[in-house]
C-alpha positions in Angstrom: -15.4 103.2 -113.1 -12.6 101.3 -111.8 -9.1 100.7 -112.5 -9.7 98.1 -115.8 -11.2 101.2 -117.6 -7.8 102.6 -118.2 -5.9 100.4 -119.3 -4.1 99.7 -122.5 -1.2 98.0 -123.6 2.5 100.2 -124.0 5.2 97.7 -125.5 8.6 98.1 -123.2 10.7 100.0 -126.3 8.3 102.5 -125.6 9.2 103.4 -122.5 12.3 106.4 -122.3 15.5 105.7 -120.7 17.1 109.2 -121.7 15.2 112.6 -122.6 15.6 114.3 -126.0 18.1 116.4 -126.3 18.4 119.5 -126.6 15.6 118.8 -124.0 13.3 121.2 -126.2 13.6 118.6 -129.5 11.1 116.1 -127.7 8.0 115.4 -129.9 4.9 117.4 -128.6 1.3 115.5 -129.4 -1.5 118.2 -129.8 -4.8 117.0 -128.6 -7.6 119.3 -129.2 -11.6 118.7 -129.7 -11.1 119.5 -133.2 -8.4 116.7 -133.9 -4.7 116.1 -133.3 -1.4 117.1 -134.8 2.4 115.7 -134.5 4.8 118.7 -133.9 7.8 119.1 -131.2 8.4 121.4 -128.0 9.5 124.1 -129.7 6.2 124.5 -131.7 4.4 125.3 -128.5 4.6 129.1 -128.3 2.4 129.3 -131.8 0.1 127.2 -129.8 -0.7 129.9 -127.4 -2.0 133.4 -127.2 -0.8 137.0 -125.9 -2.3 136.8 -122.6 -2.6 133.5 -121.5 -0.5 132.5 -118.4 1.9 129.5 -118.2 1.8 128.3 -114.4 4.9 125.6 -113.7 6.3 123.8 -110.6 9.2 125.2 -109.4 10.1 122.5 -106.9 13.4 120.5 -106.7 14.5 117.3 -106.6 16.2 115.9 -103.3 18.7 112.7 -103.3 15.8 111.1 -101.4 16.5 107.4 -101.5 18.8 106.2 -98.4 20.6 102.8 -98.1 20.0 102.0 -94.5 20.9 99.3 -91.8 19.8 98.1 -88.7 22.2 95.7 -87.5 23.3 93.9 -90.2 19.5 93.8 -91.8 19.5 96.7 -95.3 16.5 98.8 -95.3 16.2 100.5 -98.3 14.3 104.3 -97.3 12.4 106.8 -99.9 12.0 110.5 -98.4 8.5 111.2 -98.7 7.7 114.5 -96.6 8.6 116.3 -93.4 6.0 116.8 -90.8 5.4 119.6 -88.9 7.1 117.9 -86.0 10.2 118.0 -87.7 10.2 114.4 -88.2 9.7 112.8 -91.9 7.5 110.6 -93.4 8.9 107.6 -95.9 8.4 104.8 -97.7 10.7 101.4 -96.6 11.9 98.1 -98.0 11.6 95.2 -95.7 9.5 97.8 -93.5 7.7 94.6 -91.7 11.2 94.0 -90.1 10.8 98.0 -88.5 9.9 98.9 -84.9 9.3 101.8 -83.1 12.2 102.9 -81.0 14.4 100.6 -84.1 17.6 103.2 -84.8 18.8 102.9 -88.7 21.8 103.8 -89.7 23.2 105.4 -93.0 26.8 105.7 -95.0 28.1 108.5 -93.3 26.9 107.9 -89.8 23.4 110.0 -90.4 20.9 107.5 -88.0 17.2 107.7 -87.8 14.8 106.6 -85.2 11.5 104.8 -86.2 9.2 106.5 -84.5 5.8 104.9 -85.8 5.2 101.9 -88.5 2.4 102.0 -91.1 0.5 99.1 -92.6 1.0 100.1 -96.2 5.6 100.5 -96.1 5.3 104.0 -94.9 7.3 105.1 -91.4 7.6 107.9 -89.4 11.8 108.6 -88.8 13.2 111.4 -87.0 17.2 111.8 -87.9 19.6 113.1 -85.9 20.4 116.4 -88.0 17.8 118.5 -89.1 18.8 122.1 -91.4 21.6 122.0 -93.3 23.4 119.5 -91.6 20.8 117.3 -92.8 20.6 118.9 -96.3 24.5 118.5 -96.5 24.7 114.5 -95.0 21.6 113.7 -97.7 23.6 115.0 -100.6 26.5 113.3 -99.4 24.7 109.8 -98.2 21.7 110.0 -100.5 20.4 109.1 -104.5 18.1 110.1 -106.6 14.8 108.1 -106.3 14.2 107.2 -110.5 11.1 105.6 -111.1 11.6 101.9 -110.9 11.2 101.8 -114.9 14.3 104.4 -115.5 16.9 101.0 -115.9 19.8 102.1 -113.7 21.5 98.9 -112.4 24.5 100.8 -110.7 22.4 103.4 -110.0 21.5 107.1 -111.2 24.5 108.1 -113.7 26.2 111.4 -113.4 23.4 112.8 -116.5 20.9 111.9 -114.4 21.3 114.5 -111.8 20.7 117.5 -114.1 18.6 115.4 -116.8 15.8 115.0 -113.8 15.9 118.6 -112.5 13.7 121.0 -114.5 14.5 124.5 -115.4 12.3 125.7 -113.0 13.6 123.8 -109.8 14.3 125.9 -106.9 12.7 125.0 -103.8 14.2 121.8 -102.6 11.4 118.8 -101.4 10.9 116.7 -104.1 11.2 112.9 -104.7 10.7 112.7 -107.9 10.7 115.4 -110.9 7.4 117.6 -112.0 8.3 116.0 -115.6 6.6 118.2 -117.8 9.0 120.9 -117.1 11.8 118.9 -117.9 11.3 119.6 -121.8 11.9 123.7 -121.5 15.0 125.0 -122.6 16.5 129.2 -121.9 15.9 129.6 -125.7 11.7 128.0 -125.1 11.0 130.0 -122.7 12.1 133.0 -124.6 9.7 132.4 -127.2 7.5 131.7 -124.7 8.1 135.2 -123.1 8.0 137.2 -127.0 4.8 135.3 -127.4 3.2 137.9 -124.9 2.3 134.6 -122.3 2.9 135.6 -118.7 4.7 132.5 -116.2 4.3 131.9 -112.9 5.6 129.4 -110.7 3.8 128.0 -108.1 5.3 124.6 -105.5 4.1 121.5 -105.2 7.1 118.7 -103.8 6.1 115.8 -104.8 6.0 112.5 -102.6 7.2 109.4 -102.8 3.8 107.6 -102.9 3.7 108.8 -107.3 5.6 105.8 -107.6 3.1 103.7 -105.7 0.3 101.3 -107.9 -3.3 101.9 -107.1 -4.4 99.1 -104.1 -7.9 97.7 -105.4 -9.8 98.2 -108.3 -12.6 100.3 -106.7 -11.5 104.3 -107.7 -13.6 105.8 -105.0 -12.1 103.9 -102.3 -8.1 104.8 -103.8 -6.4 107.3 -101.5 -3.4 109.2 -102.9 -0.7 109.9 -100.5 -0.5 113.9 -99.3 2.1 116.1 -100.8 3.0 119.7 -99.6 2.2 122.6 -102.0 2.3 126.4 -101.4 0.7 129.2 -104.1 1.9 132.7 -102.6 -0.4 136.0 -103.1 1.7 137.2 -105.9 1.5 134.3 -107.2 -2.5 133.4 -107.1 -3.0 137.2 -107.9 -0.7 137.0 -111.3 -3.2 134.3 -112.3 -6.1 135.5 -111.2 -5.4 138.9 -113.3 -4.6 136.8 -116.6 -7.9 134.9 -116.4 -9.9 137.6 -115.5 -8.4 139.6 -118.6 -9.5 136.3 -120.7 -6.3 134.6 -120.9 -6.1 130.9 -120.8 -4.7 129.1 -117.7 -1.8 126.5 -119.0 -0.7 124.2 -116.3 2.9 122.3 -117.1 2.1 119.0 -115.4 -0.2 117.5 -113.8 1.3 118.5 -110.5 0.6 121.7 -111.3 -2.7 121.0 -111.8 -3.5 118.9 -108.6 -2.5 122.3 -106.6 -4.2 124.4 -108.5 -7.8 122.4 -108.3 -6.6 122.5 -104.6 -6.6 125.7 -104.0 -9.1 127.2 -106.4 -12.5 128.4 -104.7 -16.4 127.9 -105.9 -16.3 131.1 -108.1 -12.5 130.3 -109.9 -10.5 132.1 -107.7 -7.0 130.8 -107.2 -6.7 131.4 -103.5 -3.2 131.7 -101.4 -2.0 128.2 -100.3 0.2 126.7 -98.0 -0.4 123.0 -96.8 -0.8 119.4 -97.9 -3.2 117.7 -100.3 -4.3 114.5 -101.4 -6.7 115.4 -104.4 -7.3 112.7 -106.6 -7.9 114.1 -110.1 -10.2 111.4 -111.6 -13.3 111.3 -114.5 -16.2 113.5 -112.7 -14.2 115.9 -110.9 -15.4 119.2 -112.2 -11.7 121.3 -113.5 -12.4 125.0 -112.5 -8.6 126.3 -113.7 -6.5 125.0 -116.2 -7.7 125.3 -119.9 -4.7 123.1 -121.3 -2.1 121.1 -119.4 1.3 119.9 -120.9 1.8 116.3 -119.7 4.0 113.1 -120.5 2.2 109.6 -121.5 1.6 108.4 -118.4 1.2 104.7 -117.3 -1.7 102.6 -117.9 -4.1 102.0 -114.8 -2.4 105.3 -113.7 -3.6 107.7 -111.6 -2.0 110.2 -113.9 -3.7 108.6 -116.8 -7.1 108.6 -115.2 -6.1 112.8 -114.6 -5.7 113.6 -118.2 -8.9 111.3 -118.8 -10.5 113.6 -116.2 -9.0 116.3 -118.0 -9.7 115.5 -121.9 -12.1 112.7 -121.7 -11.4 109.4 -121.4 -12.2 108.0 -125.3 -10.3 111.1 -126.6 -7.3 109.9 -124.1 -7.1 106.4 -125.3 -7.5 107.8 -129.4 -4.9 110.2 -128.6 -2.3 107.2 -126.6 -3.2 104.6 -128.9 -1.7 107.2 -132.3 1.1 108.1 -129.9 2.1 104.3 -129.4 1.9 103.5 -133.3 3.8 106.8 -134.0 6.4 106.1 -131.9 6.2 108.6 -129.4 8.5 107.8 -126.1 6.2 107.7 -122.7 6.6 108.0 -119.4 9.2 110.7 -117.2 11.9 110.8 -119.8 9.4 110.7 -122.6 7.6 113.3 -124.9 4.5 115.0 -124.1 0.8 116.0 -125.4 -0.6 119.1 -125.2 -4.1 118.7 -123.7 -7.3 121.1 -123.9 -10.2 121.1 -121.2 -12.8 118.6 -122.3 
């Protein structure tokens, strides 16, 4: 397979500038093997069983985008990850024009030392704060990194920094929003809870490289940037015990789902995990967790989009995107969502 394979064509007023709201009103596309159905968020309780166990990421999003200078030259920096040096990975504007030993300079007086250059925009930059000194000059010197289709010409408005935070978010790292989560409401997850489905939260901060385009049509040579993830005991052992009582696994997002297949063993187990991955989800990869994910539409040529393929097979994926296009549903991180089951 290669990239061609999944496309298809998404005309622009499909693409969301603004969630529902209340955030729970979004439409909800059911895809199962025995057909589909058009119903909203709040309808996905009856969709699930006493006993089943709803597993969502509980990461949150950082201000991670930095107007820099050096000299009088802008360098525009996305916060990928830190390293365990203490020094950060990141994607860079006009990153040819970088150096190592180059010293960048932010609003605020935060500066940055390139430490190392790579080929494909990323660098290596170790700031001069680290803790909450550097938490505290971020906030105050850093904006939210929308996905470039999000139209913000002066920038993220004021919604935007609660409407891209999901109910879950807790554990600061993120560049950009586990989107899934972003449709549950206080009064969902209540019905969620009276439904008898157990949740768990598990952390995966995702990286700036989710807004990066595939390089090359050939899938088995496409590398996905690494992104840090933890699963705690409690955690892997709460899912474990639903499973093995015969509950289904629902992952919200496809993030969730990357960290799960991560850290699940050869027998199913959900093992403890703490450390970075760079699993690429795509058609062959054998799922041994999640018996349904929530998802947005994702974007054609995707690596998201080849997931859910992965996930739900690839004709039943284009079927199910080409109704949602002539039904009107709204794609993409602001959008609606489909339920999926395991092919």
């Amino acid at each position: 397979m290669n990239e061609a394979d999944f496309d298809f064509d998404l005309p622009p007023g499909r693409i969301a500038q603004h969630p529902a709201r209340p955030r729970d009103a979004a439409r909800l596309l059911h895809v199962a093997p025995e057909g589909r159905a058009d119903l909203v968020m709040r309808d996905l309780p009856a969709l699930l069983a006493p006993g089943d166990v709803m597993v969502a990421n509980d990461t949150r999003v950082i201000p991670a985008r930095l107007a820099m200078r050096r000299g009088a030259a802008r360098i525009g920096i996305t916060l990928d990850r830190p390293l365990p040096d203490g020094t950060w990975h990141a994607l860079a504007r006009n990153a040819r024009r970088l150096r190592s030993g180059d010293r960048l300079l932010s609003e605020g007086g935060m500066s940055a030392e390139v430490m190392a250059r790579n080929p494909d925009g990323g660098v290596v930059l170790r700031f001069d704060r680290d803790g909450e000194a550097f938490a505290a000059a971020l906030r105050s010197a850093g904006a939210l990194a929308l996905p470039p289709y999000i139209a913000r010409p002066d920038g993220p408005s004021r919604e935007d920094a609660s409407d891209y935070q999901t109910i879950f978010a807790a554990r600061e790292g993120a560049v950009a929003a586990p989107t899934a989560g972003l449709h549950f409401t206080p009064d969902l997850l209540a019905a969620v809870d009276a439904r008898g489905v157990a949740r768990v939260t598990i952390t995966l901060h995702v990286g700036a490289g989710t807004f990066l385009p595939l390089r090359g049509a050939d899938l088995a040579r496409h590398r996905l940037h690494a992104e840090r993830g933890e699963i705690s005991l409690a955690a892997a052992a709460a899912i474990n015990a639903a499973r093995a009582r015969g509950g289904r696994l629902l992952a919200i997002g496809t993030t969730t789902l990357r960290l799960l297949e991560a850290a699940v063993d050869e027998t199913g187990e959900i093992r403890p995990f703490a450390g970075e991955t760079d699993i690429f989800l795509r058609p062959g990869h054998v799922f041994r967790t999640a018996d349904l994910l929530l998802t947005n539409f994702h974007l054609p040529r995707s690596t998201l989009f080849m997931l859910v393929a992965a996930f739900s097979g690839l004709p039943r994926m284009r079927e199910a995107y080409a109704h949602a296009i002539a039904a009107g549903y709204r794609f993409y991180s602001y959008g609606d969502a489909s339920l999926l089951t395991r092919a």
